[in-house]
DSSP file (Angstrom, degrees, kcal/mol; ACC not computed):
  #  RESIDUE AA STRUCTURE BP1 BP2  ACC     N-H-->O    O-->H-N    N-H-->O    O-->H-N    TCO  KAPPA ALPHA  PHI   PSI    X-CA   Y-CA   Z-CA
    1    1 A X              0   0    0      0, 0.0    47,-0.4     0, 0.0     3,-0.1   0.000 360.0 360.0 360.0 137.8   27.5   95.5   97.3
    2    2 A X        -     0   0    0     45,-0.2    45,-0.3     1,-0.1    44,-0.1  -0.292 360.0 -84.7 -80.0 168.6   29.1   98.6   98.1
    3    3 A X        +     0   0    0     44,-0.3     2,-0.3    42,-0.1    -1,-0.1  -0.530  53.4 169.5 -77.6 152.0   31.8   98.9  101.2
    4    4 A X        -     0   0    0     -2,-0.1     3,-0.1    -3,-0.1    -1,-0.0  -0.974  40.5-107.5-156.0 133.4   29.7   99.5  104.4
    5    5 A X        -     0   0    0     -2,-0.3     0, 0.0     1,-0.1     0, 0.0  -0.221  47.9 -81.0 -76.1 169.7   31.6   99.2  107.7
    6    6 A X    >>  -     0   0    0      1,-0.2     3,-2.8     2,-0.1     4,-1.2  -0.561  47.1-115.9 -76.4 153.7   30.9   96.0  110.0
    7    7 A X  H 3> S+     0   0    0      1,-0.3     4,-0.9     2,-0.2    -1,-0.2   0.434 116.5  63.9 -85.3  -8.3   27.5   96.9  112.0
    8    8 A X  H 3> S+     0   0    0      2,-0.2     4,-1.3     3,-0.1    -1,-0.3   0.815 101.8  49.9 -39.3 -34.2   29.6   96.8  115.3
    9    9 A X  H <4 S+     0   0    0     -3,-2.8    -2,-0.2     1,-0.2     3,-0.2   0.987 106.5  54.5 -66.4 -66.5   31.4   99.7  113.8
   10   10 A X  H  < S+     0   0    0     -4,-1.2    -1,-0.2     1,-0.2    -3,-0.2   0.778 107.7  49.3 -18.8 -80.7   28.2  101.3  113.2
   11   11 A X  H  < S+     0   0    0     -4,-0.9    -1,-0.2     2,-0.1    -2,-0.2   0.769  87.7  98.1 -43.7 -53.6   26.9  101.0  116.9
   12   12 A X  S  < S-     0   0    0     -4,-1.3    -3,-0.0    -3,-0.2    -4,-0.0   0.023  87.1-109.3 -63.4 157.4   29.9  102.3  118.7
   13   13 A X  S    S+     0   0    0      2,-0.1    -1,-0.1     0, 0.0    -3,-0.1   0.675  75.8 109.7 -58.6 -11.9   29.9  105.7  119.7
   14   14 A X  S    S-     0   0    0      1,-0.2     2,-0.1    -5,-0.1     3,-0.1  -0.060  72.0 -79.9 -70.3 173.3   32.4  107.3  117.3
   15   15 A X        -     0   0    0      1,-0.1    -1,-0.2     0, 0.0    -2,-0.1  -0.317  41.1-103.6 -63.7 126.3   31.8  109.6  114.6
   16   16 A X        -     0   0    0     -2,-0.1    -1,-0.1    -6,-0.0     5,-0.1   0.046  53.3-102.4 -56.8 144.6   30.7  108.8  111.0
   17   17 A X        -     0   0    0     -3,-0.1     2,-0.3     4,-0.1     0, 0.0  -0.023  29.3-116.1 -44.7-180.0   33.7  109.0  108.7
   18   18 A X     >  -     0   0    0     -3,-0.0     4,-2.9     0, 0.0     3,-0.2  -0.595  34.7-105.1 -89.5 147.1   34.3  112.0  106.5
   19   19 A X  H  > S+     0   0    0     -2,-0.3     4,-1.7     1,-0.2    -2,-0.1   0.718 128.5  47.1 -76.3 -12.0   34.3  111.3  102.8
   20   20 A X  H  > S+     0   0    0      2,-0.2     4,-0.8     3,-0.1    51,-0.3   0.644 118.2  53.9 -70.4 -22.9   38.2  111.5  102.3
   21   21 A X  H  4 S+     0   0    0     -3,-0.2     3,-0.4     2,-0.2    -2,-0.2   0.986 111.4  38.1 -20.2 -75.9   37.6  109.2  105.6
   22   22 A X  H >X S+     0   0    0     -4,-2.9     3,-3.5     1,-0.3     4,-2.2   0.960 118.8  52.2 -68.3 -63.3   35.2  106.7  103.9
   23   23 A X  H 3X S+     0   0    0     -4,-1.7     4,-1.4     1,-0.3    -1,-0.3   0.508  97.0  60.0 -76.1   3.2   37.2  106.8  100.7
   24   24 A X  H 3X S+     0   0    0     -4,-0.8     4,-0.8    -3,-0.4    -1,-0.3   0.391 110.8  53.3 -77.4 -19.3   40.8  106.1  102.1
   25   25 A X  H <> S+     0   0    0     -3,-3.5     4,-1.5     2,-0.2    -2,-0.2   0.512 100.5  51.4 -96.0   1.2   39.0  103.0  103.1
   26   26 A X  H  X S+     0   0    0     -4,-2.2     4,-5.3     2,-0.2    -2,-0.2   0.928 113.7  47.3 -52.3 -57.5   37.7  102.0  100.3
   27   27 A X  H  X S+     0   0    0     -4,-1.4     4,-2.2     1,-0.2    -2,-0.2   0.847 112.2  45.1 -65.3 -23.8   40.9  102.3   99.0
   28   28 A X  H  X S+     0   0    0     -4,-0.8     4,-2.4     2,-0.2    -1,-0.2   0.813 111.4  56.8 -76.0 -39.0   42.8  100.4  101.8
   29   29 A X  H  X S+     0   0    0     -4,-1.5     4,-3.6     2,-0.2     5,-0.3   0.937 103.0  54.1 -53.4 -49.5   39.9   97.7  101.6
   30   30 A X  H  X S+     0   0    0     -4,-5.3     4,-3.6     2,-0.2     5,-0.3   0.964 110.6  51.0 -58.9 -50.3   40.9   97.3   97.6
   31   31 A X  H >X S+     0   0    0     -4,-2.2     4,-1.2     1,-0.2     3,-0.9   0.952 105.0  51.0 -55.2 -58.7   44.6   96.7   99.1
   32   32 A X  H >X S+     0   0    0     -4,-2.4     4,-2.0     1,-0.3     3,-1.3   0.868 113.7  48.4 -23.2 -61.0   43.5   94.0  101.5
   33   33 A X  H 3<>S+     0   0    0     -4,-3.6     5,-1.3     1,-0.3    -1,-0.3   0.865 107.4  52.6 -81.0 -19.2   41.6   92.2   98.4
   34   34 A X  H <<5S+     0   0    0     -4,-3.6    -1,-0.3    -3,-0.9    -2,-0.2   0.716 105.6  55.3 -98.0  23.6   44.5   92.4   96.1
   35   35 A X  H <<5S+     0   0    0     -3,-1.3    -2,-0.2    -4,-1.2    -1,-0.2   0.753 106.4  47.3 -80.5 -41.8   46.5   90.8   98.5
   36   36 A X  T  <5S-     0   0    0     -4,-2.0    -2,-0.2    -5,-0.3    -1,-0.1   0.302 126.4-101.2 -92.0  12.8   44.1   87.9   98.8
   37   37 A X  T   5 +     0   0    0     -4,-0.2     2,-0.5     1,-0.2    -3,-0.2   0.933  61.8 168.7  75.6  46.5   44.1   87.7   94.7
   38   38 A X      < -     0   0    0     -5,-1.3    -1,-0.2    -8,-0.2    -2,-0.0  -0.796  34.3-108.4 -62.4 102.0   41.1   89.3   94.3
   39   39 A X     >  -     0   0    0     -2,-0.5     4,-1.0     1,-0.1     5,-0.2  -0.157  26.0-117.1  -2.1 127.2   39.7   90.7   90.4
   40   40 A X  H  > S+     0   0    0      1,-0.2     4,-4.0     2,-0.2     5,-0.3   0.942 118.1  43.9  -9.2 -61.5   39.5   94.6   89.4
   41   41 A X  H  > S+     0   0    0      1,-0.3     4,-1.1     2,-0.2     5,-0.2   0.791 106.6  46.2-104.4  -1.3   36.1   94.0   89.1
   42   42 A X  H  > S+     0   0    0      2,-0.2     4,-1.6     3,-0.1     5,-0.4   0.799 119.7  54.9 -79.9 -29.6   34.6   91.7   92.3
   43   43 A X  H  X S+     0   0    0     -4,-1.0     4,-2.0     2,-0.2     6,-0.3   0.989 109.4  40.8 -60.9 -56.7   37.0   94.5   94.1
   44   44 A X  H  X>S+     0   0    0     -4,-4.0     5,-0.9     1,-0.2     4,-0.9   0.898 118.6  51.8 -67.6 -24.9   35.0   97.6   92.4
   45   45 A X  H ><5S+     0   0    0     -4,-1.1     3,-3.0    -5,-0.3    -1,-0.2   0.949 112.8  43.0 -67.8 -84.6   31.9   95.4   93.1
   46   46 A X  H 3<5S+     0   0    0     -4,-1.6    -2,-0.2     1,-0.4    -1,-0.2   0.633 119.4  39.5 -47.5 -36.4   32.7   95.0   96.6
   47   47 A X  H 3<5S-     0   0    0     -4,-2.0    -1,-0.4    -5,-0.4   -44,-0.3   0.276 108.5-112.1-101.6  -2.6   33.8   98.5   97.4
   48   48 A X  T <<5S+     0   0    0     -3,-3.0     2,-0.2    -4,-0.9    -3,-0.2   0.650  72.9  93.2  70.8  33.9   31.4  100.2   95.6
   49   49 A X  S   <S-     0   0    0     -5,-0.9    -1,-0.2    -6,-0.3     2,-0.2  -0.642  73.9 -66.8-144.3-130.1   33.1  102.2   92.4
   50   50 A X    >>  -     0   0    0     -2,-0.2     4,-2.3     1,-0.0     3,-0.5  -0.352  43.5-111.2-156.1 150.1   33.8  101.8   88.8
   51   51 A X  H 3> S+     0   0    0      2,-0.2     4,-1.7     1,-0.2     5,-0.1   0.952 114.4  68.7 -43.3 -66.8   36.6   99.1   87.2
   52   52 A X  H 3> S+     0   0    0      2,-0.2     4,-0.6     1,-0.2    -1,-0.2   0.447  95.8  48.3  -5.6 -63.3   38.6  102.0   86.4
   53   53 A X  H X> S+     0   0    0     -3,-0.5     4,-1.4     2,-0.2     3,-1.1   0.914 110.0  50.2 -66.4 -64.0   39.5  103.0   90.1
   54   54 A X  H 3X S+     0   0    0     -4,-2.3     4,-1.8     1,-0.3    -2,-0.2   0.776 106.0  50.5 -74.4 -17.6   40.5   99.9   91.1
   55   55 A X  H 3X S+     0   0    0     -4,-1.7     4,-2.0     2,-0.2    -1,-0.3   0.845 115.4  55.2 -81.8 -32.5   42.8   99.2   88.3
   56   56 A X  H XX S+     0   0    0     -3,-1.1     3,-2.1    -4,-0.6     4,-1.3   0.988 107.1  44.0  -9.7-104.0   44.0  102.7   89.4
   57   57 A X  H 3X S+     0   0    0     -4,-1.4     4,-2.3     1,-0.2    -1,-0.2   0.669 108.6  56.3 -14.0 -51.5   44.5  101.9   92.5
   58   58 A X  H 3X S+     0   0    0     -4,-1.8     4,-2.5    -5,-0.3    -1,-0.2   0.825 108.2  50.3 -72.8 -22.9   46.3   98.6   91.6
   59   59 A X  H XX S+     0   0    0     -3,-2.1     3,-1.5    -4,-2.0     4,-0.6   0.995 117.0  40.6 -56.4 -55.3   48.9  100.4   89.4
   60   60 A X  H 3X S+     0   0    0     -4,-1.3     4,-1.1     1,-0.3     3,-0.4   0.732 119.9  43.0 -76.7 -27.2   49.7  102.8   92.1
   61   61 A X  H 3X S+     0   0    0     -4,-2.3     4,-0.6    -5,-0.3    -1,-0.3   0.797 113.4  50.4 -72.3 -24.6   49.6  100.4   94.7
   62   62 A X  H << S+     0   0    0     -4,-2.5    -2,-0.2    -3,-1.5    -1,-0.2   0.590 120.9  36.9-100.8 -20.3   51.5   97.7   92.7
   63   63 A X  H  < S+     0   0    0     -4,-0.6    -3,-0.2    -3,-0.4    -2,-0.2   0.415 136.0  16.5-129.3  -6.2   54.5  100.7   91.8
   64   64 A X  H  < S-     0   0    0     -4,-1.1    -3,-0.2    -5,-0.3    -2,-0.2   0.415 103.8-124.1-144.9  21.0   54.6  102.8   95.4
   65   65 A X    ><  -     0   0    0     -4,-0.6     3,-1.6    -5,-0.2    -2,-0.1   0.048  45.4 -48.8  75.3 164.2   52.8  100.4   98.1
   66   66 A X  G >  S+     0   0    0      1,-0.3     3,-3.3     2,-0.2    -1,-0.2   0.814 122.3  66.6 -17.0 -72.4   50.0  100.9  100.2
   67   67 A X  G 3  S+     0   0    0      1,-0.3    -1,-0.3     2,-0.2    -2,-0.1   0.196  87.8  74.2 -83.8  23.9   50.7  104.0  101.7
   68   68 A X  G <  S+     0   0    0     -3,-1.6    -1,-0.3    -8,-0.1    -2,-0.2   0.206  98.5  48.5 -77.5  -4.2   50.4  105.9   98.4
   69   69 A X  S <  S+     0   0    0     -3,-3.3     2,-0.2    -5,-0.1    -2,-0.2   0.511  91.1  84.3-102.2   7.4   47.0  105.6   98.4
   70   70 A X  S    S-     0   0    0      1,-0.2   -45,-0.0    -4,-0.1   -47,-0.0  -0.774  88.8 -57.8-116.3 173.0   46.0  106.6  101.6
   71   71 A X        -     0   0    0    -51,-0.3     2,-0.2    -2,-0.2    -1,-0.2   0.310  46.4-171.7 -27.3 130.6   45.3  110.1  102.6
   72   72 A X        -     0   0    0      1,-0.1     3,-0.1    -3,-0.1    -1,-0.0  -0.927  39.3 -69.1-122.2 166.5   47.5  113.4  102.6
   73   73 A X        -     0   0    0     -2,-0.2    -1,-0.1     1,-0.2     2,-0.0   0.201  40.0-120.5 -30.8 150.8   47.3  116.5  103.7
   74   74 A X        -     0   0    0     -3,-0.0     2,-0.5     2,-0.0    -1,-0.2  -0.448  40.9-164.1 -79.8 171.6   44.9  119.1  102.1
   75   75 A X        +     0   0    0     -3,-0.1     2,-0.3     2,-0.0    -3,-0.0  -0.998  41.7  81.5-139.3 167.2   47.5  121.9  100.8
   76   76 A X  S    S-     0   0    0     -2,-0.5     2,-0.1     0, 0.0    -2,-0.0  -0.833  94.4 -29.9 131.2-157.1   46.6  125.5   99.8
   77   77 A X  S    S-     0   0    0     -2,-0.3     3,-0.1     0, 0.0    -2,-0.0  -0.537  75.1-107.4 -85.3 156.2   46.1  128.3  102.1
   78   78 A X        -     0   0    0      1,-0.1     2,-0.4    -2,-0.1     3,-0.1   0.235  33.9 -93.6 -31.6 179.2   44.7  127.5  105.6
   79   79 A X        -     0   0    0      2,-0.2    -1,-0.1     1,-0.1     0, 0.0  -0.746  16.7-136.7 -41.1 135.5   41.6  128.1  107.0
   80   80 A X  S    S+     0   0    0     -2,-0.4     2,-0.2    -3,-0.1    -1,-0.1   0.966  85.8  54.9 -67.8 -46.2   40.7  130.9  108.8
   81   81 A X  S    S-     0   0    0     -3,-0.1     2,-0.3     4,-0.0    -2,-0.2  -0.583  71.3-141.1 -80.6 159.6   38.9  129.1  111.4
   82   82 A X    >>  -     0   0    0     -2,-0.2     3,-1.1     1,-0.0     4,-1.0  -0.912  43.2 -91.5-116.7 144.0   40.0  126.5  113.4
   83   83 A X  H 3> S+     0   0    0     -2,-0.3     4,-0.9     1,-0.3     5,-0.1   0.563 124.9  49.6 -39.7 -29.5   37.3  123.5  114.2
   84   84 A X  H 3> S+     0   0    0      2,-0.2     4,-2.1     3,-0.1    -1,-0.3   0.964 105.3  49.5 -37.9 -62.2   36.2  125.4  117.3
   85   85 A X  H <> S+     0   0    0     -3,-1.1     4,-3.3     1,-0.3     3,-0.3   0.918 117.3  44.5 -69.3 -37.2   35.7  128.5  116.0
   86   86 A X  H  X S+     0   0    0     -4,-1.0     4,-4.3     1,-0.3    -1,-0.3   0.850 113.4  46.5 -60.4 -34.4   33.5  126.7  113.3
   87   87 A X  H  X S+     0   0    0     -4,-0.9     4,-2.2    -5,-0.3    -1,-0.3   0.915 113.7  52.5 -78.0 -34.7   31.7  124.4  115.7
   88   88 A X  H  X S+     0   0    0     -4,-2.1     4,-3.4    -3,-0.3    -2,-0.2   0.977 114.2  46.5 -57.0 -66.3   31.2  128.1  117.9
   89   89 A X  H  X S+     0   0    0     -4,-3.3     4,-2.0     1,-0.2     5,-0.3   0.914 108.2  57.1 -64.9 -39.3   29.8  129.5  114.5
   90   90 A X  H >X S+     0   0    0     -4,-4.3     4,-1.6    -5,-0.3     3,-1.5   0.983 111.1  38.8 -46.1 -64.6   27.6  126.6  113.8
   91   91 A X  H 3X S+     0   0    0     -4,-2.2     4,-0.9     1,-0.3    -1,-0.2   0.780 115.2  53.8 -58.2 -37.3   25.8  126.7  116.6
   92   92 A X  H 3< S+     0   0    0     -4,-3.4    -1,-0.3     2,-0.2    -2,-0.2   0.786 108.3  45.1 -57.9 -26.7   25.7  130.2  116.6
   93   93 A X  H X< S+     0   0    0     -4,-2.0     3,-6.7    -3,-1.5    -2,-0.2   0.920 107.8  67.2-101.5 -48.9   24.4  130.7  113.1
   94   94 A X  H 3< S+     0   0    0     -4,-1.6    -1,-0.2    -5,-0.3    -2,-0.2   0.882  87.1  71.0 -16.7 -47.8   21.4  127.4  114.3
   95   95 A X  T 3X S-     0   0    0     -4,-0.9     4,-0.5    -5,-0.4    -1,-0.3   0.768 118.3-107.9 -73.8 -13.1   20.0  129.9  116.8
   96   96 A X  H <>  -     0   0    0     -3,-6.7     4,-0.7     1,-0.1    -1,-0.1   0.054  20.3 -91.9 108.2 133.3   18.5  131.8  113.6
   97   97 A X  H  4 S+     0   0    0      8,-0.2     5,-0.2     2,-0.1    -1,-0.1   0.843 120.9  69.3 -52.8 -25.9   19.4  135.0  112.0
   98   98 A X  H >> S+     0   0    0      1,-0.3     3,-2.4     3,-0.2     4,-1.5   0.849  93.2  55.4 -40.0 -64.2   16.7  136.6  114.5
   99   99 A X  H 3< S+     0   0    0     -4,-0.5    -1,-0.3     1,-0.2    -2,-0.1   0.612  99.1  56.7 -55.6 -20.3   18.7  136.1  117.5
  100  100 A X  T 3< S-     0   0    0     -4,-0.7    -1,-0.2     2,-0.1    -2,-0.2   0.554 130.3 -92.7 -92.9   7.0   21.7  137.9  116.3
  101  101 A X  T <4 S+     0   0    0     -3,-2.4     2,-0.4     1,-0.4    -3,-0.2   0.712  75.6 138.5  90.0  51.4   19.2  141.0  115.8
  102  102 A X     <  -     0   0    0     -4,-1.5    -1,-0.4    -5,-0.2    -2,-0.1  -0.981  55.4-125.4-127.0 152.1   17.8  141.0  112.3
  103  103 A X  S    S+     0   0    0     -2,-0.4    -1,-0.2     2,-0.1     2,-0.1   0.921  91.1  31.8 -87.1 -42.8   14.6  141.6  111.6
  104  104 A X  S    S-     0   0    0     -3,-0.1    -2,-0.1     2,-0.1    -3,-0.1  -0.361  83.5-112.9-120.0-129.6   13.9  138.9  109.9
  105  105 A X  S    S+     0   0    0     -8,-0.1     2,-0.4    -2,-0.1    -8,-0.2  -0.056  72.8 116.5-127.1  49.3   15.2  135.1  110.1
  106  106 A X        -     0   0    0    -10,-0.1     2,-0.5    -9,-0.1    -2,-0.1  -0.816  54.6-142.4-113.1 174.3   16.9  134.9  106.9
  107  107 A X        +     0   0    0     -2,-0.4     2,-0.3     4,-0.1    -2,-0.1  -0.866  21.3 170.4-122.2 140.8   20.4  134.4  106.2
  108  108 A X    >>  -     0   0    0     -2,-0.5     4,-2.8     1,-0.1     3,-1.1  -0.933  50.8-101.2-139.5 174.6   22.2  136.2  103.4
  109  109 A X  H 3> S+     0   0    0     -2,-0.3     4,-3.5     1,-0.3    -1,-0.1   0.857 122.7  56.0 -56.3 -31.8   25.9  136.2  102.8
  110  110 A X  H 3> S+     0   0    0      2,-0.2     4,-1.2     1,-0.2    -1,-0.3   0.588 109.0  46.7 -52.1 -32.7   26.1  139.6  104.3
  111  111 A X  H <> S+     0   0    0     -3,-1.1     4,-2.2     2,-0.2    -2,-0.2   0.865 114.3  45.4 -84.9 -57.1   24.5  138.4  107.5
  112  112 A X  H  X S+     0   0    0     -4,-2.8     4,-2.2     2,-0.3     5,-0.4   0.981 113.2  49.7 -68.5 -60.6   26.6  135.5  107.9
  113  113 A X  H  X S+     0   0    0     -4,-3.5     4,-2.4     1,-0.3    -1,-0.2   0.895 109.0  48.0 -35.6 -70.2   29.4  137.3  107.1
  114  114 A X  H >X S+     0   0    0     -4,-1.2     4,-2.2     2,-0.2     3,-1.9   0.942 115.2  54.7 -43.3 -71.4   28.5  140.2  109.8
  115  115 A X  H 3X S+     0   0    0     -4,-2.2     4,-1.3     1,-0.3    -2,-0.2   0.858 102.6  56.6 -43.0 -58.8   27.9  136.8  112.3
  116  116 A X  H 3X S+     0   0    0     -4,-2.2     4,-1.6     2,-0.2     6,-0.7   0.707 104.6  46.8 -39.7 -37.0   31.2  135.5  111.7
  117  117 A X  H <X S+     0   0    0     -4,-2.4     4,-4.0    -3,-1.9     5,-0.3   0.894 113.0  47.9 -88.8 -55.2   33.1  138.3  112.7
  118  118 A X  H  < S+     0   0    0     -4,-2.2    -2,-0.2     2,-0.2    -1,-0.2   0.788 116.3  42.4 -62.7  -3.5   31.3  138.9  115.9
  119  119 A X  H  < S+     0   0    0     -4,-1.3    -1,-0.2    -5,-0.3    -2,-0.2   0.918 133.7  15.1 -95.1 -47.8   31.4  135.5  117.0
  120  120 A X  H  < S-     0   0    0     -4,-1.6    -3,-0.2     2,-0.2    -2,-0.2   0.513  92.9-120.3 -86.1  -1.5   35.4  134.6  115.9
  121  121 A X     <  +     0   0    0     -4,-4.0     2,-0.7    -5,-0.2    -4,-0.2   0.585  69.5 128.7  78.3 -14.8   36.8  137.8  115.4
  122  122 A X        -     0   0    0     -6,-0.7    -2,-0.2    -5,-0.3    -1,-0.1  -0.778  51.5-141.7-126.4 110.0   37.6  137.1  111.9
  123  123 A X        -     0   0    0     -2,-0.7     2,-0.4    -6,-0.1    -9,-0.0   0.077  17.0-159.5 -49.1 148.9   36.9  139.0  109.0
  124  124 A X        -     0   0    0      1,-0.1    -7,-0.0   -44,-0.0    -1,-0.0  -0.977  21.3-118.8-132.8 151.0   36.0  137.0  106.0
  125  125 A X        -     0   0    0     -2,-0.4    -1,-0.1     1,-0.1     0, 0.0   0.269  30.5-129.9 -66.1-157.5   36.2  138.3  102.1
  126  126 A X              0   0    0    -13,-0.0    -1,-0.1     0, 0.0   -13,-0.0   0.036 360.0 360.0-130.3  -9.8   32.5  138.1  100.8
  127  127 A X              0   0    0      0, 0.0    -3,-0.0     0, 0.0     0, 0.0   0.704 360.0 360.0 -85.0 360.0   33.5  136.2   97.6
């Protein structure tokens, strides 16, 4: 059975994880069980992946601890938007190409593009 958070978790109002979320507790779950002496494989069972990863896991956990497995930053270049302006642009781009004055209510990259700038300000490459 794959990992599934406890159905309190589930209830409360926060947000479902992210999938670097969900899988930084997988992996944190996998520490938990080879603390309690757990198998490679009732762990991959339990957590839902493949032998493979968890004997990963155990190397890396077993030669730098825990907190080499759990999330870092992403790195490259920034974004250009910041989670406002995206949540701003979601919504905007939801309302239909129509509303932003095109004749009809499809989106092409050119349109989105053109949408994006008037809503953030910020020009975007096309590629």
């Amino acid at each position: 059975m794959a990992y599934q958070p406890s159905p309190s978790d589930a209830s409360s109002s926060l947000p479902p994880l992210s999938r670097p979320q969900l899988a930084e507790a997988r992996r944190v779950r996998a520490v938990e069980l080879f603390e309690e002496g757990a198998s490679n494989a009732a762990i991959a069972r339990a957590v839902g992946v493949c032998a493979e990863s968890v004997r990963r896991w155990r190397r890396v956990w077993e030669q730098d601890s825990v907190s080499a497995l759990r999330r870092r930053a992403a790195t490259g270049r920034p974004p250009k938007l910041d989670d406002a302006q995206v949540e701003t642009l979601r919504a905007a781009l939801a309302r239909g190409a129509q509303a932003h004055g095109f004749e009809a209510d499809l989106w092409t990259l050119e349109r989105v593009g053109t949408v994006v700038e008037q809503v953030t300000g910020v020009s975007l490459s096309r590629a």
